[in-house]
VEXDREN-679404 format. One record per residue: x, y, z of N, C-alpha, C in turn; residue in one letter. Coordinates in steps of 0.1 Angstrom, whole numbers, plus 5000, padded with zeros to 4 digits. Atoms other than C-alpha are relative to their C-alpha. Layout:
XYZXYZXYZA
...
***
This chain:
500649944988302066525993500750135004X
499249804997304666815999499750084990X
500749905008303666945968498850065004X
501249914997300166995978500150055013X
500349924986300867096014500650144998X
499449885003303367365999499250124995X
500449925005301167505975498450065004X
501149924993298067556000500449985013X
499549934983299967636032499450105004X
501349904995297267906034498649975001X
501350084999294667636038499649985017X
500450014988294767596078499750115006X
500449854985294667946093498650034993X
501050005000291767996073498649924999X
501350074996289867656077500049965017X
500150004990290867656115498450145010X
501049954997287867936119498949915003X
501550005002285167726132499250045007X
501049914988283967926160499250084993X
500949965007281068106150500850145001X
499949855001282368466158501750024994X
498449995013286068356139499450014991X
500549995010284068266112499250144993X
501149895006281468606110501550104999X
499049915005285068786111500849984990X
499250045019286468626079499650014997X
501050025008283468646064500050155000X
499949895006283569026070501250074995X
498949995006286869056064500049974980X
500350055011285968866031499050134992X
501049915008282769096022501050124999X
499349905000285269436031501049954982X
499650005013287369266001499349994989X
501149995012284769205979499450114994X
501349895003282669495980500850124988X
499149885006285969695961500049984990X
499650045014285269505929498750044995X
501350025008282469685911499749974990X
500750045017279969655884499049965003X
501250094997276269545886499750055011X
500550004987274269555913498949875003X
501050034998271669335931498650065009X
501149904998267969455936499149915007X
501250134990265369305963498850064997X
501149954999261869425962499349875005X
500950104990259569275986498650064998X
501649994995255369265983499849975007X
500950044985253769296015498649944997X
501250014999250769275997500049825000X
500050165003251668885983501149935010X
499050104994254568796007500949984987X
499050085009256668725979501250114996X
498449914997260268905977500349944985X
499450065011262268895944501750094999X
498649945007265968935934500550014989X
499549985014267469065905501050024997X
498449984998270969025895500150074983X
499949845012271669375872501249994997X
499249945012274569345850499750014988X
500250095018273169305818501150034990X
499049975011276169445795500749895002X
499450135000277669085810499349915002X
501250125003274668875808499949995014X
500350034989274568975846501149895006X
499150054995277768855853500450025021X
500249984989278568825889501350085004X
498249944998281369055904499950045018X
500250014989282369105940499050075011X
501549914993279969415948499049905002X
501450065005277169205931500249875015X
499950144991278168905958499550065012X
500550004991278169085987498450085003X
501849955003274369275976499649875002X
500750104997273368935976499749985013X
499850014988274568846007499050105007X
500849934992272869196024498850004992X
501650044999269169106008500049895005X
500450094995269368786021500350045018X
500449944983269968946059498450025002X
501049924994267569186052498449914998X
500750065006265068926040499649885015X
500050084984266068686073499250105010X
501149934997264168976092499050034997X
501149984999261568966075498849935001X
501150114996258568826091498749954991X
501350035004255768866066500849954985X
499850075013257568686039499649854998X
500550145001256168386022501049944988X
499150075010258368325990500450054996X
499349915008261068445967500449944985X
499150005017262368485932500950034996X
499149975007265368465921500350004987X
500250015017265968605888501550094992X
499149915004268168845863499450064992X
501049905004267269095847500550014982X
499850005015266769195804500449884995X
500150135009266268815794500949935005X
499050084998269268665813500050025017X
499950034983269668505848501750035003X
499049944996273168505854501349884989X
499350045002276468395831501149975003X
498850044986278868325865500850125002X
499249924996281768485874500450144989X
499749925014282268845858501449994998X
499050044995285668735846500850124997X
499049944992287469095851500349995008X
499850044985286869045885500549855002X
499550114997287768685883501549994996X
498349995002291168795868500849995012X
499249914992291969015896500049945015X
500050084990291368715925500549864996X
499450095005293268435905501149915011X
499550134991294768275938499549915010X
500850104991293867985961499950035006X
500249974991293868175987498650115000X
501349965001291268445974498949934996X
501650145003288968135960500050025006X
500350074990289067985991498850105007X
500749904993287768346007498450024993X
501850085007284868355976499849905006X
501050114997283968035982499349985014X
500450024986283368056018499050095001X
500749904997281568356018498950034991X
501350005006278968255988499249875006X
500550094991278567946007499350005012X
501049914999277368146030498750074997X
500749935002275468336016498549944994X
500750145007273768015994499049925012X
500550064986273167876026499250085007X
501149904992271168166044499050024992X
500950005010269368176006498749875005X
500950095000268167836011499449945015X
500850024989267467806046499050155005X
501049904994265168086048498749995002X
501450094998261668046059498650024992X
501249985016259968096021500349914990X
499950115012259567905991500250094991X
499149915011262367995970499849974987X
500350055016262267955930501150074992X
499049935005265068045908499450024984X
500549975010263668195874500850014990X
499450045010265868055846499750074989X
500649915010265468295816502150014995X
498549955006268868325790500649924998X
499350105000271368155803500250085011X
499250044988272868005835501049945001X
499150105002276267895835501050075013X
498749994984279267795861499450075009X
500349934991278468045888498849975003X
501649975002274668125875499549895002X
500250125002274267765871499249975018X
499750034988275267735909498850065008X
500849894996273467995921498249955003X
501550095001269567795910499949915012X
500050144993270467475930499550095016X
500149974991270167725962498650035005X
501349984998266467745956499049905001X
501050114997263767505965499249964987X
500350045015262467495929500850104990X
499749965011263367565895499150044986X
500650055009261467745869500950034982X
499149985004262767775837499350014979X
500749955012261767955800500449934993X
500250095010261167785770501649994990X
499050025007264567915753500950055008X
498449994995266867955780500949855003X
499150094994269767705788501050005015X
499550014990271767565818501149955001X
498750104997275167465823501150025012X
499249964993277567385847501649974993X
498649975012280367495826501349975006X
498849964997282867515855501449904996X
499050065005285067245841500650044991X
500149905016285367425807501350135007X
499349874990286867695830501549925005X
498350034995290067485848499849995012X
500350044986288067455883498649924999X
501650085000284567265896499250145006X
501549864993281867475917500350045011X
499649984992282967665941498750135011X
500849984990279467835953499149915007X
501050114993278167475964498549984994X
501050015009276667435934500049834998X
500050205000278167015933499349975008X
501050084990276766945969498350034994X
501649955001273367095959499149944992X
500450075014273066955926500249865002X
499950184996273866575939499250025007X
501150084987271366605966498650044989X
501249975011269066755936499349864992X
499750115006269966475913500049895003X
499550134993271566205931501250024992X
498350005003275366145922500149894987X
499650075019275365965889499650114989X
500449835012273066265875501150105002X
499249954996275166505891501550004994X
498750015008278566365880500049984987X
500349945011277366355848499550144992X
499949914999276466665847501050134997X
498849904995279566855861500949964993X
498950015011281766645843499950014986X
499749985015280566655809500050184997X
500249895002279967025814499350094987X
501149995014277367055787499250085008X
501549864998273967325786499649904997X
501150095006271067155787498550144995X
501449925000267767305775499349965003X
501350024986264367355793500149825000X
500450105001263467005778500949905010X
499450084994266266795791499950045015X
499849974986266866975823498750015006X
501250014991262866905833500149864999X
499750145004263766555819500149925014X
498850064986266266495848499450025013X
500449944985264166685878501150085001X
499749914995266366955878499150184996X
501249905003263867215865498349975002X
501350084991260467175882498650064985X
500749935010258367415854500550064990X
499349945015259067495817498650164996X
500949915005257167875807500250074990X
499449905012257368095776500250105003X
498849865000259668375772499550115007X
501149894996256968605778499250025007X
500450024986256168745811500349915009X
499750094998258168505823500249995019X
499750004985258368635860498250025004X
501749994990254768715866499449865001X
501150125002253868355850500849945015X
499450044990256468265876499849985014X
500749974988255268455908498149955000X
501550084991251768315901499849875001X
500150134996252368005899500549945011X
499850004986254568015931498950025010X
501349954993251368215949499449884998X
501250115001248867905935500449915008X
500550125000250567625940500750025016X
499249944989252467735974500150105014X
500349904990251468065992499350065002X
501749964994248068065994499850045013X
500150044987248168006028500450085011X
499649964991249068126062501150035004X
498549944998252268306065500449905006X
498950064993253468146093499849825001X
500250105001252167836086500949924987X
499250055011254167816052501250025006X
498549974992257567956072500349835009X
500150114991256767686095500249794989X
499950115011256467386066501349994992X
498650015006259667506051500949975008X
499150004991261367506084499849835002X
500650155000259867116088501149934991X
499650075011261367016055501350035002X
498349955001264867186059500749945014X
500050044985264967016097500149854991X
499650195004264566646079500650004992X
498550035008267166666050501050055007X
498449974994269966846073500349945014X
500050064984269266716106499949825005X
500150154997269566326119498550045007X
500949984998266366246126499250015014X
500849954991265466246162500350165000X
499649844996266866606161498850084987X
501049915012264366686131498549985006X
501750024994261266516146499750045014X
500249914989261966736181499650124992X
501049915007261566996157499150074997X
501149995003258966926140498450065016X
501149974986256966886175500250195008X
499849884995258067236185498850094990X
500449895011256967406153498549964995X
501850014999253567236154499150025011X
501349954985252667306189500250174999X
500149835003253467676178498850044994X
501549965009250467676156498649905003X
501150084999248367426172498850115009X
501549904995244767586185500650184995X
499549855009246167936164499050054995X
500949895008244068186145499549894987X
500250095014244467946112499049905007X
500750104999243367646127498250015006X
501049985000240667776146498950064993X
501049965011239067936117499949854992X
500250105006239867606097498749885005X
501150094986237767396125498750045002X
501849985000234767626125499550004992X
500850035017234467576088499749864995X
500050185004235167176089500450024990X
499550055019237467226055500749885001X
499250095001239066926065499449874994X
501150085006236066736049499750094986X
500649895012235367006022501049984985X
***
């Protein structure tokens, strides 16, 4: 026990932040350090016309490795994305055949103590977290390879789709740590915790097959055109519908897995008397599609 209190004595001043406005100042303190490590970029492009937003994580000379810049770009499209009202769904993807191969590890050289983990970790935790509570139907577009980080990175999305010859692993064992963007909790609540711990600990790729096997990949597509087959299958089976009515169903579902339940089913009642006698329904009502 003195061993481990010695060797992370820099573990309380920075988990004593939990005030919200301690916390947004570590966190920019955090991004100010990050943003000094380049390489890569990430790219947002949003259609107004479809609602559907996509991200692209641009290193390809490292299979789209991720490096501190590339973290905090994430981080600012998912702001700029939280403002945006006419969004219905997103894509997360990478770009020239590959999603993401984790940490770019120059940059992971050059942060090699517990003290700067701790700062990553908190601050893609973050960022993972503002990914997946956003009020669209997210999809992470598996193409290449996904591993450790990249791996992590999927689970933050509400589905998974995933091409015919790419693979997935959560490699971080292989590496000398576990998942430090909250890719374990994500992937146990994906899975359940036998899949999960099998998983993380054997540290194996799976391909499409297996990983649709399990329910961690929701759709398998070929190589080719693999983001349009992607975005229209999101559009069909998902964001047909009424902007704020799909914001509103996401917000429903993210309220009953994080919230005890009378605090999800107040909610729910809020966010359906928002839309009750509305534009939608009253067109739906003078058509009677509820029989159709």
């Amino acid at each position: 026990m003195k061993l481990f209190t010695a060797s992370c004595s820099w573990i309380p001043r920075f988990i004593s932040y939990r005030g919200l406005s301690s916390l947004n100042s570590n966190l920019r303190d955090t991004k100010d350090l990050l943003i000094k490590y380049n390489g890569g970029t990430v790219d947002l492009v949003k259609d107004t016309t479809t609602g559907i937003a996509t991200i692209s994580l641009n290193n390809p000379g490292k299979k789209n490795a991720l490096t501190g810049k590339m973290m905090v770009e994430l981080a600012d499209n998912i702001s700029e994305l939280e403002t945006w009202g006419g969004g219905k769904g997103l894509i997360l993807t990478g770009t020239e055949g590959s999603f993401c191969s984790g940490g770019d590890l120059d940059f992971v050289k050059k942060v090699l103590t517990p003290e700067l983990g701790f700062q990553m970790s908190c601050f893609m935790h973050d960022t993972l977290s503002r990914l997946h509570q956003l009020p669209m139907i997210s999809v992470a577009l598996i193409q290449g390879g996904a591993f450790g980080g990249g791996a992590e990175l999927t689970t933050a999305c509400d589905f998974r789709t995933m091409t015919e010859s790419a693979r997935i692993g959560f490699v971080n064992i292989k590496m000398g740590v576990i998942t430090g963007f909250s890719g374990g909790t994500r992937l146990t609540r994906i899975l359940g915790q036998r899949k999960a711990l099998d998983i993380l600990c054997s540290g194996r790729s799976l391909d499409c097959n297996d990983a649709k096997t399990i329910g961690l990949v929701d759709l398998v597509i070929p190589d080719m055109d693999s983001l349009d087959k992607t975005k229209s299958w999101l559009i069909k089976n998902y964001c047909t519908w009424d902007t704020e009515i799909i914001r509103r169903v996401k917000q429903v579902t993210l309220a009953a897995a994080e919230m005890d339940i009378e605090t999800s089913l107040a909610r729910e009642r809020i966010l359906f008397s928002q839309l009750w006698g509305g534009p939608a329904q009253k067109a739906a009502v003078s058509k009677n599609l509820k029989h159709n």
